[in-house]
N, C-alpha and C positions, 0 to 999 in steps of 0.2 A: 478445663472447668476451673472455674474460680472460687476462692474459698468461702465465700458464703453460700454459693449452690451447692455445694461439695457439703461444708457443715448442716444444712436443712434436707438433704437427701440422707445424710447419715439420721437427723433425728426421726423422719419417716421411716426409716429401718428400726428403731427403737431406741437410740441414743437420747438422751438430755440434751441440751444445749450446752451444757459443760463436758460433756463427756465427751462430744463430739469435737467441743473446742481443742481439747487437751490431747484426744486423738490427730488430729491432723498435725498439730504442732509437735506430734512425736514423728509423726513419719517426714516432716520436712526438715527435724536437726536433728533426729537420731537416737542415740540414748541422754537422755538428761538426769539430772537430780529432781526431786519432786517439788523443789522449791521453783529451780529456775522452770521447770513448767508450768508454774503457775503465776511466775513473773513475763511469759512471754504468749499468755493467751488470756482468757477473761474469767478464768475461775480462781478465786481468792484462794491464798495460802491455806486459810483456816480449814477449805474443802477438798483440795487437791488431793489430799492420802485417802478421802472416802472415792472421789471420784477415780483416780489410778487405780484400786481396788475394784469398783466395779467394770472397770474395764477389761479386768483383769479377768474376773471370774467370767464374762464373757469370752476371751481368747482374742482378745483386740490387742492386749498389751501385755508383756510380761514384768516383773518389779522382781528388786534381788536389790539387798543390804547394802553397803559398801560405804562406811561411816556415816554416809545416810540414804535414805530411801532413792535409789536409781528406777527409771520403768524407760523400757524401750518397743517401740511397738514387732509385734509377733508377724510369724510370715501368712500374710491374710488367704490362705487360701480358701477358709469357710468364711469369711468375710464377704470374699469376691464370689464364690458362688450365692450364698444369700442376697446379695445384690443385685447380681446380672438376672435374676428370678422376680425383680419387681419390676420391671418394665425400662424405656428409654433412660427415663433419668437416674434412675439406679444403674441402667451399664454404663452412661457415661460419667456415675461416680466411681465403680469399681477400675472404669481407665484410668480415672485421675489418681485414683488410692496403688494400682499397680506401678504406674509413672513416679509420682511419689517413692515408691517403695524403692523402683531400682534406680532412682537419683544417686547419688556422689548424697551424703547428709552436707547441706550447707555450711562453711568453716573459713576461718580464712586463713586456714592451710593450703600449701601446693601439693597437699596429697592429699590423694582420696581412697577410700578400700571401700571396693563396689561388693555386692555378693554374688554375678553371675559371671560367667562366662560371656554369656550374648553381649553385656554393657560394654567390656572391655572391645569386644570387634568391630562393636557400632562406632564406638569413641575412635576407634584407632582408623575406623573408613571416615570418619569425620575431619580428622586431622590431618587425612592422606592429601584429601580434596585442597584442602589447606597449605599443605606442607609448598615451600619455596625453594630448597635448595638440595635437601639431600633425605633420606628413608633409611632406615637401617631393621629387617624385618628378620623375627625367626615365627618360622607357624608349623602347624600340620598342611596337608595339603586339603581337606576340606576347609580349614580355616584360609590358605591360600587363595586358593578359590573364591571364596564371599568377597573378597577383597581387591579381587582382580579389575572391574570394572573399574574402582576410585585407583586401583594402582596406573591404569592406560591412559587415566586421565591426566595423572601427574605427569607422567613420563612424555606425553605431545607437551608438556610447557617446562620441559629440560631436567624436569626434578629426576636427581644421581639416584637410582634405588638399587639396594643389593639385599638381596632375599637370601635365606636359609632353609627349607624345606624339609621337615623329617620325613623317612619312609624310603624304602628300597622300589628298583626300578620305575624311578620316578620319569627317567627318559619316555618312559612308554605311558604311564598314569597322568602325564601334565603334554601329552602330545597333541592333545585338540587346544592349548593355550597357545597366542602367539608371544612367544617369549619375548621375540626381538622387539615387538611394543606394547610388553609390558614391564621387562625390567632391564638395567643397566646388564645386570648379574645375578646368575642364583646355581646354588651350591646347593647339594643330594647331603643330608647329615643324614648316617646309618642311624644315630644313636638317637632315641627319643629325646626333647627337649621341651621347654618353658616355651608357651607364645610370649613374643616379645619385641617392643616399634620401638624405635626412636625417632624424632622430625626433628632436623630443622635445631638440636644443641639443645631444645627447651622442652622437650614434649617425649611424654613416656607412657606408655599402656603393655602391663606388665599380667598374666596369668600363668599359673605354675603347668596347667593342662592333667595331668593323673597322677602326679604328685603331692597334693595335698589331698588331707583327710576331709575338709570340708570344702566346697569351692570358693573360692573368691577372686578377686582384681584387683590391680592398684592401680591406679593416675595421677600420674607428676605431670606438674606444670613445672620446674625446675631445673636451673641450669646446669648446677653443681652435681644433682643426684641423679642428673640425665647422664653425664661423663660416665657419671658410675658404671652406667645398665650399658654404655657404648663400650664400656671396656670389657665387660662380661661381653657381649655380642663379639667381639674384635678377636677375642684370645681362647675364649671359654666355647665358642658357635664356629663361625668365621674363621679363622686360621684354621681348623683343625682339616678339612674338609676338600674334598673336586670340587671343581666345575664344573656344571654342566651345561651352563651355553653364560657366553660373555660379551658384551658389543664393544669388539675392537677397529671399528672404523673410526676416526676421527673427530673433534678433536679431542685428546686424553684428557679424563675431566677427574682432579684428584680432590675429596670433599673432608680426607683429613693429613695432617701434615706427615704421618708417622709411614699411611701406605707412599704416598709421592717418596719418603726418601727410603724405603726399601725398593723401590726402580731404580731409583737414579744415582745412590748411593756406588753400586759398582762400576755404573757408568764414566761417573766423576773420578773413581780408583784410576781408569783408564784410560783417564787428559779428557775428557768427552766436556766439551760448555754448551749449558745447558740453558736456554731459555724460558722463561715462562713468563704466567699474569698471573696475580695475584689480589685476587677480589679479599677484603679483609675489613678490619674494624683497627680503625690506630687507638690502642692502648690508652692513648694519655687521654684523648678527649671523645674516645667513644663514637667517633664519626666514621662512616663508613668510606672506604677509599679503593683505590683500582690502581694498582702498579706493575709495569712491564718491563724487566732487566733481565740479567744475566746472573745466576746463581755462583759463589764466588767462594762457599766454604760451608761446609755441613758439621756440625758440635754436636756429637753426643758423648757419653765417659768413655774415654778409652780404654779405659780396663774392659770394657765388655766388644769391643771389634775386634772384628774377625773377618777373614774373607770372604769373599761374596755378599748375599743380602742380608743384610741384619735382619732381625729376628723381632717383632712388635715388645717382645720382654725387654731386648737390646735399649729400645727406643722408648720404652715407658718414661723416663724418669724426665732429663730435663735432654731437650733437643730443639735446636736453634739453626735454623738460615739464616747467613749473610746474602743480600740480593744489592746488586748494584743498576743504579737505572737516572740513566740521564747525569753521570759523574757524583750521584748520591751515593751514601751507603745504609742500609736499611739492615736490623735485622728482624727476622720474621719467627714468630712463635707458633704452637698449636693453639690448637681445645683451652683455654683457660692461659690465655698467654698473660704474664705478669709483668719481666722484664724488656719483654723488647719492644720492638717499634709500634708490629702489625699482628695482632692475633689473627692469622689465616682461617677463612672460612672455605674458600676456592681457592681450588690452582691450576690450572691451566699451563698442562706442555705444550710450548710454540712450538720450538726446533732444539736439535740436538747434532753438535758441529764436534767432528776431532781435528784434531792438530796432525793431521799425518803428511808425515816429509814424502811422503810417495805419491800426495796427490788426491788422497780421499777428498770428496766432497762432503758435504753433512749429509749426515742420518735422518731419514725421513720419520714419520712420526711412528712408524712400524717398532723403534727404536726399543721404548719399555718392554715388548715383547722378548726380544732378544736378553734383557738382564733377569727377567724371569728364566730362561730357558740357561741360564749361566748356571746359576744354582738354585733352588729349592729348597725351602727349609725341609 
């Protein structure tokens, strides 16, 4: 509904024309000051404190001091029944006044703090449908489930997902899902958690789940403070946990830089050369690029190596690929690459070849299995 049906249905409820003005423009930005609401709809400054007051005493809006008069509108629940009680046009104001209400308040921030739970999973099944290249999911399992159909859809157009799952004997409670096409990966966490997405480096839909004392959500649109919430999922979710069903058929598809070199890192220990592709972004000029070599040397601080697989703590800080391809030398960065060539988005294991005087042939792609099963954090 548009906002002048919306405004003339509220005044048949018994609103003014300014009352009602001033009400819609709280439920579409939020909490305001009583000035700028009455700079952003059609009721003069002079009236706006009598009109936020009467709104007030009706249970449309609440007001509270804060160097000046703030009103932000109330959760309409006698609102929307009083409405949905005068016929078609009054329910289809009350949908528009609930729509409104669970919006993101319009901003031109990358964050938003929703008040429900529902908004967050709708937003996050939105985004999934959306998503291009990689998922990064912690839920409940009824929250897994809403999700699943947008998750099957990603997964038929190659998008990487690795799920988190809280709740005990999940093997048997997620046994009518077909895992194998719906995710890359998913992992049984004992321990209660946050729901919690990542897409795609820019996209975040965040709820705390029976941790907070009041409910809420939050949605980034952000690159920077996506890293963040990937690194909580990474260290915080994700490492801690099994597996409980993983798609080890071909070919290996690694979507951040730090898992690729906990595989290959002890492979490389053991003369192993190691190919790949490397889908990415070149640094200097932001263009998107595709490169296929021979991986030639892996950097991270030595004070923190150790044998077998590094450890994601090992690997937080700064870690760098050398990739040689076509007599070039390239080096390859993660998540937020600064210094080098290629900030890595994709990486693709081709083949993995040893140098053995006895005659080995190369290592088929079974390969990363095997430096898993070496050691174990």
């Amino acid at each position: 509904m548009d906002r002048d049906p919306l405004r003339d249905a509220l005044q048949n409820a018994g609103l003014t024309s300014y009352q009602a003005d001033a009400y819609i423009t709280l439920l579409e930005r939020g909490m305001l000051p009583a000035v700028e609401v009455a700079n952003q709809c059609s009721v003069p400054v002079s009236q706006i404190y009598d009109v936020l007051r009467a709104l007030e005493r009706t249970d449309y809006v609440e007001t509270f001091d804060q160097d000046q008069l703030h009103a932000r509108p109330k959760e309409p629940i006698g609102v929307l029944r009083d409405l949905r009680s005068r016929g078609q046009l009054m329910n289809e104001a009350a949908d528009a006044i609930e729509d409104r209400w669970e919006r993101p308040a319009v901003s031109d921030h990358t964050v938003s703090v929703v008040k429900h739970e529902e908004t967050v999973i709708d937003r996050t099944r939105d985004l999934i449908r959306d998503a291009e290249s990689f998922i990064e999911l912690s839920a409940t399992v009824d929250q897994f489930r809403a999700l699943t159909n947008a998750l099957e859809d990603a997964h038929d157009r190659g998008v990487v997902s690795k799920v988190a799952v809280y709740g005990e004997d999940l093997e048997d409670r997620l046994a009518d899902i077909d895992l194998a096409g719906t995710v890359t990966e998913l992992r049984a966490c004992r321990i209660p958690g946050p729901f919690l997405f990542v897409a795609d480096r820019t996209r975040t839909c965040f709820t705390p789940n029976d941790w907070a004392n009041r409910p809420f959500g939050v949605l980034i649109d952000d690159y920077i403070l996506s890293l963040i919430f990937h690194w909580y999922f990474q260290t915080g979710v994700w490492a801690l946990w099994e597996t409980i069903y993983e798609d080890t058929d071909p070919p290996y598809v690694y979507m951040t830089l730090e898992e690729f070199v906990r595989d290959v890192a002890p492979l490389r220990a053991e003369g192993a050369n190691v190919a790949v592709t490397i889908e990415g972004t070149l640094v200097e000029t932001n263009e998107p690029c595709e490169i296929t070599g021979i991986v030639t040397h892996i950097e991270y601080p030595g004070a923190y190596r150790s044998e077998g697989r590094p450890s994601f703590e090992q690997l937080a800080g700064f870690l760098q690929l050398e990739l040689v391809a076509d007599d070039e030398r390239y080096s390859v960065g993660g998540w937020g690459a600064v210094y080098e060539d290629i900030e890595a988005v994709r990486i693709v294991l081709e083949h993995i070849e040893f140098d053995d005087p006895t005659g080995t042939d190369a290592v088929d792609l079974g390969a990363p299995d095997a430096s898993r099963a070496a050691e174990d954090d």
